[in-house]
C-alpha positions as CSV (number, residue, x, y, z in Angstrom):
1,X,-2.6,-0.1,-14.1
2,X,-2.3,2.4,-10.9
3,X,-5.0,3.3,-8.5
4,X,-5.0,6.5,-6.6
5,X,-6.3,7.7,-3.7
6,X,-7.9,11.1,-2.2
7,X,-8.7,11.7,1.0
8,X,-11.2,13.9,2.6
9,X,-8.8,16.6,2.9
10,X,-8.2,16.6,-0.7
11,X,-11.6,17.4,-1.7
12,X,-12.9,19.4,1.1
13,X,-13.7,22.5,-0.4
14,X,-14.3,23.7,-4.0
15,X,-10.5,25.0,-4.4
16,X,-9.4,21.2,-3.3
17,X,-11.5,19.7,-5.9
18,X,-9.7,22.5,-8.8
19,X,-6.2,21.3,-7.4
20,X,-7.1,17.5,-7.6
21,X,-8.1,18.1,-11.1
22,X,-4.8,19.7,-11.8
23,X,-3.0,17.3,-10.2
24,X,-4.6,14.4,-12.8
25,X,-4.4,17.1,-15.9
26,X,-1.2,15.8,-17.2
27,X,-1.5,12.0,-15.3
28,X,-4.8,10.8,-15.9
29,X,-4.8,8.3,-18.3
30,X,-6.9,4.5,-19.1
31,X,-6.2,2.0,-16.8
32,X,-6.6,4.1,-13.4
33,X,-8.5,3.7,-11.2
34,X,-9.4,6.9,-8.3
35,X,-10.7,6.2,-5.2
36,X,-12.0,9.6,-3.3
37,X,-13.0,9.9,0.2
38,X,-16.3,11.8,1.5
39,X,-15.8,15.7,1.2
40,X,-13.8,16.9,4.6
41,X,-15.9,16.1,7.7
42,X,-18.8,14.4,5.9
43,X,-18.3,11.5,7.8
44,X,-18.3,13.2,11.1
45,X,-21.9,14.8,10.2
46,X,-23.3,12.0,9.3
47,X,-22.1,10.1,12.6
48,X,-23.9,13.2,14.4
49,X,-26.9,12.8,12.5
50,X,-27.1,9.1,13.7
51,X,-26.3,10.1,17.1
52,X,-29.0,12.7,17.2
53,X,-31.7,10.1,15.6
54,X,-30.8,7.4,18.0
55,X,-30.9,9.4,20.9
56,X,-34.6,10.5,19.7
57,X,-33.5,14.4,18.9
58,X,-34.5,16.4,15.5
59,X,-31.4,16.1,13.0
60,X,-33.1,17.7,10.6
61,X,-30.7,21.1,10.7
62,X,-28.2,18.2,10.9
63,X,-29.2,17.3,6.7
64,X,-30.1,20.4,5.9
65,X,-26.2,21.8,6.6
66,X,-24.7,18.4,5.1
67,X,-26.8,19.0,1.9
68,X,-26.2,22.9,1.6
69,X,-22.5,21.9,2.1
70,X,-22.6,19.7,-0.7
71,X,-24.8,22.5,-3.0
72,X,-22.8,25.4,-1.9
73,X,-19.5,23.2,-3.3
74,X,-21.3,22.0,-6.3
75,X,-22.4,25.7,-7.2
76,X,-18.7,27.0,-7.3
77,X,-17.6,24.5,-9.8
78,X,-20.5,24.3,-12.4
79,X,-22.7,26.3,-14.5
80,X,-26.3,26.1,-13.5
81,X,-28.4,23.3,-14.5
82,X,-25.5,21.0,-14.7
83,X,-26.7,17.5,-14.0
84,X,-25.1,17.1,-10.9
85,X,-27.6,19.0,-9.3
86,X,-30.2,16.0,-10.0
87,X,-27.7,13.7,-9.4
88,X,-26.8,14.9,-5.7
89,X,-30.8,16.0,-5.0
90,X,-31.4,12.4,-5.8
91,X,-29.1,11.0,-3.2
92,X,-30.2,13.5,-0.2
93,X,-33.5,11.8,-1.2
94,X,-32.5,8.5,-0.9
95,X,-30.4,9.2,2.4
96,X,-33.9,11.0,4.0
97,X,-35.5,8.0,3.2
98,X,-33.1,5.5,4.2
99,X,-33.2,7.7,7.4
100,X,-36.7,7.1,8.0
101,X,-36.5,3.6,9.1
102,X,-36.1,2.7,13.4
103,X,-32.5,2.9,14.8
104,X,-31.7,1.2,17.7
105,X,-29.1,-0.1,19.8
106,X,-29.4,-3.9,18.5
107,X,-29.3,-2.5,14.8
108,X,-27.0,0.6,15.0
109,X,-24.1,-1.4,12.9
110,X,-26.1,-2.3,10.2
111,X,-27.9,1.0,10.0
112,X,-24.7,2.8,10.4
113,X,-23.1,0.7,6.8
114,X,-26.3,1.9,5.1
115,X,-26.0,5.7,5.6
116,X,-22.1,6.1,6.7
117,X,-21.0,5.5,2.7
118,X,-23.4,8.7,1.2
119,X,-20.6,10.7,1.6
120,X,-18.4,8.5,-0.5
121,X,-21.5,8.5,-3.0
122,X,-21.4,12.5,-2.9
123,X,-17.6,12.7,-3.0
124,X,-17.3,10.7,-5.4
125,X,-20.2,12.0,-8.1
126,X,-19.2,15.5,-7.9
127,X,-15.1,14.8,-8.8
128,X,-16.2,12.4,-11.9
129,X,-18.6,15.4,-12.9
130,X,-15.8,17.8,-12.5
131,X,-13.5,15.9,-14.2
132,X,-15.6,15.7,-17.6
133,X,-16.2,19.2,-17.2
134,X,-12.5,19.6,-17.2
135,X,-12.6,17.5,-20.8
136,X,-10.7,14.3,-18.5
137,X,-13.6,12.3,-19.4
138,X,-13.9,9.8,-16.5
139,X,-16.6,6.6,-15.6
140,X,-18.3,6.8,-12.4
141,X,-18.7,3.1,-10.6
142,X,-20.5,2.0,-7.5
143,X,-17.8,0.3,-5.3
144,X,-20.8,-2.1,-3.9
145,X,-20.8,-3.5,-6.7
146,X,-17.6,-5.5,-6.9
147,X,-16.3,-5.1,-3.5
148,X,-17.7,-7.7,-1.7
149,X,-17.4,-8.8,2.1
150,X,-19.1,-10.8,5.1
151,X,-21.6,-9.2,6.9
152,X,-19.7,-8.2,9.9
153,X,-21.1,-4.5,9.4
154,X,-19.0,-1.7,10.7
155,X,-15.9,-3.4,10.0
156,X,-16.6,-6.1,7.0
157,X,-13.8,-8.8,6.2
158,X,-13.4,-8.8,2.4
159,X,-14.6,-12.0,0.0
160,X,-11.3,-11.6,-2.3
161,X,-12.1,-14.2,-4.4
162,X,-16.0,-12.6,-5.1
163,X,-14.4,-9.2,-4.9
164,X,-11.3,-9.9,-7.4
165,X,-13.5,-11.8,-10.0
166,X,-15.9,-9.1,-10.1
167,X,-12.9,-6.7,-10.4
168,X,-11.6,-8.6,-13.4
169,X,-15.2,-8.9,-15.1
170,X,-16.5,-5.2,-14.2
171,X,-13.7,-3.1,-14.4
172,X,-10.8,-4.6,-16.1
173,X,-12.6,-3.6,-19.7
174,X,-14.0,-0.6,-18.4
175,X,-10.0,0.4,-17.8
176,X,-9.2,-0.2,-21.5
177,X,-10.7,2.8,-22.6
178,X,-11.3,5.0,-19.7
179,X,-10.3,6.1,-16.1
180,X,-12.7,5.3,-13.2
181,X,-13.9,7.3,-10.2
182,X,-15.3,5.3,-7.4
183,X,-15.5,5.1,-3.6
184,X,-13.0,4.7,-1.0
185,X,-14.5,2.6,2.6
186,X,-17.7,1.3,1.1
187,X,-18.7,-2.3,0.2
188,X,-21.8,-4.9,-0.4
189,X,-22.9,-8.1,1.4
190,X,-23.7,-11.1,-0.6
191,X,-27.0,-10.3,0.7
192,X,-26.1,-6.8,-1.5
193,X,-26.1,-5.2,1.8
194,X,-24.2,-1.8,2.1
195,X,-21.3,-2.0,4.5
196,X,-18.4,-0.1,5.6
197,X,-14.5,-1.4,5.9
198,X,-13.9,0.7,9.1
199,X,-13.0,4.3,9.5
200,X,-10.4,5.7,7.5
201,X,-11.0,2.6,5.1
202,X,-10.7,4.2,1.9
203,X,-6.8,3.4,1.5
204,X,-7.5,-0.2,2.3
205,X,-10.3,0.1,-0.8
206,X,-7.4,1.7,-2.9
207,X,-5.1,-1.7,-1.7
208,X,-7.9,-3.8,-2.5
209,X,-8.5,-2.4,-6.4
210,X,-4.9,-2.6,-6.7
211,X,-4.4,-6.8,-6.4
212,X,-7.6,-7.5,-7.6
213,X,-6.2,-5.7,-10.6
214,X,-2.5,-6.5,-10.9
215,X,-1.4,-2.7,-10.6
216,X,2.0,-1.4,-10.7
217,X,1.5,0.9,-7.8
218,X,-0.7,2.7,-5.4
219,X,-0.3,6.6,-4.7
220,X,-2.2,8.1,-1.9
221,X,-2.3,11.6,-1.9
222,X,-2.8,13.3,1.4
223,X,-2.2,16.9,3.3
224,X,1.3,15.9,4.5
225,X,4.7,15.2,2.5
226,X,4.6,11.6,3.0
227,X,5.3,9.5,6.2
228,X,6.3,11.3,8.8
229,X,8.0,10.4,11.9
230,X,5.5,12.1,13.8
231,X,2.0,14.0,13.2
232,X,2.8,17.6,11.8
233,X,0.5,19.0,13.8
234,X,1.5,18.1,17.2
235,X,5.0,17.9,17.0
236,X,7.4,19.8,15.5
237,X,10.8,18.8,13.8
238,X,9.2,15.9,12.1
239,X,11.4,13.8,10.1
240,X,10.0,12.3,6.3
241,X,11.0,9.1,5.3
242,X,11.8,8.6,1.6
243,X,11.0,5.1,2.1
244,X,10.3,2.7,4.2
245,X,9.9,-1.5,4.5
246,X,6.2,-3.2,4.3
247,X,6.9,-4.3,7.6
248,X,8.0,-0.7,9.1
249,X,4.6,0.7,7.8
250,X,2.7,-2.7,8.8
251,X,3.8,-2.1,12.4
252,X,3.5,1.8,12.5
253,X,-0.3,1.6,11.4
254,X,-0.7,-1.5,13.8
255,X,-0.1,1.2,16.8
256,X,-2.2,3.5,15.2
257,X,0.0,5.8,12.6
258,X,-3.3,7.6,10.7
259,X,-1.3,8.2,7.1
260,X,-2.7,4.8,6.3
261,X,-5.1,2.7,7.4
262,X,-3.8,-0.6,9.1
263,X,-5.0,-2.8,6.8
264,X,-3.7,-1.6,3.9
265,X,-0.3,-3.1,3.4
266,X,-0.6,-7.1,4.0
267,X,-2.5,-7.3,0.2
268,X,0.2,-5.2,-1.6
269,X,3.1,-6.9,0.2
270,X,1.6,-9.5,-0.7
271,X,1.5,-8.6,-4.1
272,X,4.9,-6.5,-4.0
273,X,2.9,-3.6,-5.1
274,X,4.8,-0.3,-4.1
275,X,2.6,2.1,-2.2
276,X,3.4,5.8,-2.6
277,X,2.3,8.6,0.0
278,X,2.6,12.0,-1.6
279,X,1.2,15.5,-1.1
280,X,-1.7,17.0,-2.9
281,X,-0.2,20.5,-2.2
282,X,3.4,19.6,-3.5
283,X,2.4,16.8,-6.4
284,X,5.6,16.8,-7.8
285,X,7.5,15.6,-4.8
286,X,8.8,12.2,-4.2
287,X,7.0,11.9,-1.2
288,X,7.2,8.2,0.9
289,X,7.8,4.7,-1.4
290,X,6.7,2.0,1.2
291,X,8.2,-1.4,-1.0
292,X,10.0,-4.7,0.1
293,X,13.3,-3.4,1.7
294,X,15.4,-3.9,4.2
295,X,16.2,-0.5,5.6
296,X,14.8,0.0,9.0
297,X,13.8,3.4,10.2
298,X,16.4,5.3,12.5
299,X,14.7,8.0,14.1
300,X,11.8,7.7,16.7
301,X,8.4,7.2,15.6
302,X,5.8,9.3,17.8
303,X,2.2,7.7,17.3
304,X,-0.9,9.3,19.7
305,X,-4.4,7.7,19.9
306,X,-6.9,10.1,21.5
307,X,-10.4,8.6,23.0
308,X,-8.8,5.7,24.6
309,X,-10.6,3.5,27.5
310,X,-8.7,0.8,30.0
311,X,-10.6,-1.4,30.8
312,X,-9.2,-4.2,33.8
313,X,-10.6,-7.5,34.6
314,X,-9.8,-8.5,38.3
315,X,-10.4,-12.2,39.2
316,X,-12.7,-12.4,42.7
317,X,-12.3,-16.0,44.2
318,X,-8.2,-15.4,44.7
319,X,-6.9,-17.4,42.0
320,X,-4.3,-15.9,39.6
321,X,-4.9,-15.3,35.8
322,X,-5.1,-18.3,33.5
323,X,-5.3,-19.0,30.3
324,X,-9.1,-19.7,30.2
325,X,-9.6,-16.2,31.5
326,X,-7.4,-14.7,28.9
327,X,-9.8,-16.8,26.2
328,X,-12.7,-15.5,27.6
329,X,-12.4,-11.8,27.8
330,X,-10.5,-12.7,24.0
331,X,-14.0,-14.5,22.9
332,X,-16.0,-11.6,23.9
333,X,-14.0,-8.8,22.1
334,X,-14.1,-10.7,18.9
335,X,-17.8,-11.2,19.3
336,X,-18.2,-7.6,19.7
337,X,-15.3,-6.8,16.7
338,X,-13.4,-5.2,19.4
339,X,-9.5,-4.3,18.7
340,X,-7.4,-4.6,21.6
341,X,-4.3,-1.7,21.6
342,X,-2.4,-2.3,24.0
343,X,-2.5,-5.5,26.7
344,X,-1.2,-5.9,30.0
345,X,-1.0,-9.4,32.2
346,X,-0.5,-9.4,36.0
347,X,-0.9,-12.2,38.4
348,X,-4.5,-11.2,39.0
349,X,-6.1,-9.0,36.2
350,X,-6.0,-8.5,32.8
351,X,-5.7,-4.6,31.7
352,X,-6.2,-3.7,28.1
353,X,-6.6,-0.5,26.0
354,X,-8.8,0.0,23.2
355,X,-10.3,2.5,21.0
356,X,-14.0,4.3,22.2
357,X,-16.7,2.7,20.6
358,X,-20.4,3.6,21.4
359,X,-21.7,0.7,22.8
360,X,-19.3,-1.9,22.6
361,X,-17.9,-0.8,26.4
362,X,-21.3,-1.1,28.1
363,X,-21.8,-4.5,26.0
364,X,-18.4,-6.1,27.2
365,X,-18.9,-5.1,30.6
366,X,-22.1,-6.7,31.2
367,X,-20.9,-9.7,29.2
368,X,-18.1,-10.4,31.8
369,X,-19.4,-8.6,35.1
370,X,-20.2,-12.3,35.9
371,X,-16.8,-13.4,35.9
372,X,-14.9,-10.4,36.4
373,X,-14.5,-7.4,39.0
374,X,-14.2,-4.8,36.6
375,X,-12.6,-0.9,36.5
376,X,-12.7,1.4,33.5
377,X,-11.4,4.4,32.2
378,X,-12.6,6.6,29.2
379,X,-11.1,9.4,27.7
380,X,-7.4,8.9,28.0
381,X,-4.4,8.7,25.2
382,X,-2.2,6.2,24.0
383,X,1.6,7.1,23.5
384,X,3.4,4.9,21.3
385,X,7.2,5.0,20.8
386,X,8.8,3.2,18.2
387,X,12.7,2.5,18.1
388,X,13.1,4.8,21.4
389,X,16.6,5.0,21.5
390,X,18.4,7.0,24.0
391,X,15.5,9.3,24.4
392,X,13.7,10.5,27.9
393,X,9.8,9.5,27.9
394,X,9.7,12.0,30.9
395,X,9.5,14.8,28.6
396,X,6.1,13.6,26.6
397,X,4.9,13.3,29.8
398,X,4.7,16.8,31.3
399,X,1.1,17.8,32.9
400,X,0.3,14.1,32.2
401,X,-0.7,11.1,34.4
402,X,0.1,8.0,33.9
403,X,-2.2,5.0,34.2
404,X,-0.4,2.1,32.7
405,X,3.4,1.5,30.8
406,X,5.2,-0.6,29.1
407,X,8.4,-1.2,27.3
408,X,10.1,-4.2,25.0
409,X,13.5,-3.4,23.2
410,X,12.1,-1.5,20.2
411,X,8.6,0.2,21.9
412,X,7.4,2.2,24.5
413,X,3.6,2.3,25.1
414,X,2.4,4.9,27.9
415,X,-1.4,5.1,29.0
416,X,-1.9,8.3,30.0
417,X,-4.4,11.6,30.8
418,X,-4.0,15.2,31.4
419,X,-3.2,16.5,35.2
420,X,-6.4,18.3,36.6
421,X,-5.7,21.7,37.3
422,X,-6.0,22.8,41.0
């Protein structure tokens, strides 16, 4: 049993979709399971379209690109008349009417789960089709249906024991005889609700197949060679790792490393399922194998968050910080699913960094105002440096203020925004 995993760069385009289907010529086999993303920026479109709908605006040119995007695709790899066509007219149908209902601020979560995962539904459709064109005859299978979570939409904790019995009954016979194609990011409510695992969540989908399943392995096939030390396209002189410790990756996607999603590894280390990060344009490489060892990384790890807000709570009767304050501006981030990156504790305010949400900022702040004088920041970046060494932080920091810093023996975080120019 192995379960793979393509990301939106991977089937972004009709040439993308050819080279994943040579890539599973010669591997595809029964007892696989691959989990596909939405088709390059799908999920970005569909975010705008939300945008544009709560904000009152027409989005209709919005649905009308997403859809010919998906057509124009569709018409490069099949013959006309192929069923696929009815298959993806029926879903535009069912998103337009799904987009009919009120959006507001109060529902925006659980509206968001219930169109976000059409372009997983998309995705995934037109790669089976392809596939079985291709004579790789493959089962297509609505990940609703046996991954199942809380209600917590936007960013849904998984029922494993639901989700793994389902797995077993559902899929596990399937698997005997055929391969199946289903959705990365994407889930159900016991209320059968659609929701969503949090961006990026389709390797955490591909983690979550695999132990529900008992695979031998994971392989995640994305645009770069494997784990790099940095992001290709920012720095250059990037270093692959051939492999690296469950507890290396755990911490690198913790500060925000995007080659896998954070919560990926805990369930296969878990498990002691090896995860494998290889490229879709160089298949036959060996890529990254992140398994139980004890070899620690030795070059600096370079890891940037972009749309980051600081956000500092000032006491205003003259005491210092305490732990009841700490619990309370704690309480309300969890109430509001809020992930804290970076924390900083001085005798008199609390300053933390977190990722841009829409929303969730103006929600906190009037939730604490009462207690709190607050200050915020929006649009800054997040440095992280793992195992430093000997190297000068003054250099990533050219052209660059810095709000906030700090350092422990093996990291170096660095809250900072560009210089205006004079």
């Amino acid at each position: 049993m192995v379960v793979y995993k393509f990301g939106g760069a991977s089937v972004k385009d009709a040439d993308a979709i050819k080279n994943l289907a040579e890539i599973l010529r010669n591997r595809l086999r029964r007892n696989m399971v691959i989990v596909v993303s939405a088709m390059g920026k799908t999920t970005n479109a569909l975010e705008s379209i939300l945008e544009l709908k709560l904000d009152g605006n027409d989005f209709s040119l919005n649905s009308a690109k997403l859809k010919e995007f998906h057509f124009q695709i569709c018409s490069e790899l099949f013959p006309n008349g192929h069923r696929v066509f009815l298959l993806l007219e029926n879903l535009f149908i069912a998103l337009e009417k799904r987009l009919e209902f009120d959006l507001n601020k109060e529902n925006y979560d659980e509206y968001y789960d219930s169109i976000i995962g059409y372009g997983e539904l998309l995705s995934s459709r037109i790669v089976m089709e392809y596939l079985c064109l291709e004579g790789m005859i493959t089962l297509w299978k609505d990940a609703r249906e046996f991954i199942k979570t809380n209600s917590d939409f936007r960013f849904a904790k998984i029922n494993w024991s639901l989700t793994k019995a389902l797995c077993q009954s559902q899929l596990k016979p399937l698997l005997e005889s055929y391969p199946i194609v289903t959705q990365g990011f994407i889930g159900s409510s016991e209320q059968n609700l659609p929701t969503t695992l949090g961006r990026e969540g389709s390797d955490f989908t591909a983690a979550i197949l695999a132990t529900s399943l008992n695979a031998q392995s994971v392989i995640i096939w994305k645009d770069v060679p494997g784990v790099l030390n940095a992001d290709p396209k920012r720095y250059s002189d990037t270093v692959l790792f051939q492999e690296i410790g469950y507890e290396e990756a755990a911490e690198m996607t913790y500060y925000g490393a995007s080659v896998i999603h954070p919560k990926t590894i805990k369930p296969l280390a878990i498990a002691g399922i090896p995860l494998f990060v290889k490229s879709f344009l160089k298949p036959d490489s060996d890529g990254t194998k992140i398994h139980q060892t004890e070899q620690i990384a030795q070059v600096p790890t370079y890891i940037l968050k972009e749309k980051q807000v600081l956000v500092s709570f000032k006491v205003t009767d003259f005491t210092f910080i305490e732990e009841n304050h700490i619990h309370q501006v704690y309480e309300q981030l969890r109430a509001l699913k809020l992930r804290v990156n970076m924390l900083q504790i001085s005798a008199i305010s609390i300053s933390l960094v977190m990722d841009s949400q829409l929303f969730m900022l103006e929600k906190l702040l009037t939730n604490l105002k009462p207690f709190f004088e607050i200050r915020y920041n929006e649009g800054l970046e997040l440095l992280t440096i793992l195992h430093p060494g000997q190297i000068s932080v003054a250099e990533h920091l050219k052209g660059y203020e810095v709000l906030l810093e700090q350092s422990t023996r093996n990291t170096i975080q660095v809250v900072r925004r560009k210089k205006m120019e004079n």
